[in-house]
N, C-alpha and C positions, 0 to 999 in steps of 0.2 A: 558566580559566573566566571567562565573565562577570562585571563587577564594575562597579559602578554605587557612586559617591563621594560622600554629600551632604555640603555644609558651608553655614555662612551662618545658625546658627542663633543663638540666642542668648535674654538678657531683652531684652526692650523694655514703654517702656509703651502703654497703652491710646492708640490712635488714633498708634500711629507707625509705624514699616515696617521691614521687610524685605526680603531678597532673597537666595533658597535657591538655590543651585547644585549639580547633579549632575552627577559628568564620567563617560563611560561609556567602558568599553575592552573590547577582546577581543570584537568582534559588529560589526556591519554597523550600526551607528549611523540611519544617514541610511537605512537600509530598515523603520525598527522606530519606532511609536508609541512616546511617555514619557505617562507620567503621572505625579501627587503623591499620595498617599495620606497620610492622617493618622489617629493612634491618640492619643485622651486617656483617663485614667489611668481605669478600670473600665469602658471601652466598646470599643464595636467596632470596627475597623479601618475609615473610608470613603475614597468616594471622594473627591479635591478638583479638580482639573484634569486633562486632556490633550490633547495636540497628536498630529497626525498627523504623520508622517514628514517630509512636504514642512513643515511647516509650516502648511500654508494652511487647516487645521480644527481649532478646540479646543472643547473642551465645560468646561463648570463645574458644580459645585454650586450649587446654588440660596443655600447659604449664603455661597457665598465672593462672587458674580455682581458685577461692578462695583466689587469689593475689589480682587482678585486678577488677576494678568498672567501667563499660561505660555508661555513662547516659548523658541525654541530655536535653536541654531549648531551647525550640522554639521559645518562647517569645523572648530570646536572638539570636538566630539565632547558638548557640554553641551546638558545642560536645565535654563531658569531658573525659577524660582517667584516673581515680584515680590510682597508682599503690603503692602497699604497699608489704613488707616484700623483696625489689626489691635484685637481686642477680647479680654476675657480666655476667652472663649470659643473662642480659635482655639489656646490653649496645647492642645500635645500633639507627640508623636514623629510628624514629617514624612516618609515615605519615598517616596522616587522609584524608578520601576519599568519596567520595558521589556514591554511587547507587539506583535503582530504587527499588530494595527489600532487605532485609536484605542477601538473597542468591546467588544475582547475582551475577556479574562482577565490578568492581567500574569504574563509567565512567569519574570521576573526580579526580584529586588528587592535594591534597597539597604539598607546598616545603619540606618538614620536618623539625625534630627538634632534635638536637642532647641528649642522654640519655647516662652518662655514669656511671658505677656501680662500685665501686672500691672498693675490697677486705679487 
């Protein structure tokens, strides 16, 4: 079955960075949108980033916009999450996810990875 691997998680403090890797197996990688999704502790699951297939289209959240980097290698079968100027507000379970467009539903998702921001 599909499997979708985040790691790259970790403490960091306030205003330092990251950088989440998903390595994805068993699917047509380079046919399939990724996205990041994050979940902090009594809320809801949102959106954070995703890239189209090619590459050549990503969208953001308005919260991450100019923080955060999603890019990806095909060749590698990965999707990266750069995150930079990170605040304690971005702590939360990171999961990266497979769909068919950059817009859709994610029909796949990974275990997550824990991100903690500390003041």
């Amino acid at each position: 079955q599909v499997q979708l691997v985040e790691s790259g998680g970790g403490l960091v403090q306030a205003g330092g960075s990251l950088r989440l890797s998903c390595k994805a197996s068993r699917f047509t990688f380079s046919s399939a949108a990724m996205g990041w999704f994050r979940q902090a502790p009594g809320k809801e699951r949102e959106f954070v980033a995703a890239i189209s297939s090619s590459g050549g289209s990503t969208n953001y959240a308005d919260s991450v916009k100019g923080r955060f980097t999603i890019s990806r290698d095909n060749a590698k079968n990965t999707v990266y999450l750069l995150m930079n100027s990170l605040k304690p507000e971005d702590t939360a379970v990171y999961y990266c996810a497979a769909s068919s467009t950059i817009t859709t539903t994610p029909s796949y998702w990974g275990q997550g990875t824990q991100v903690t921001v500390s003041s």
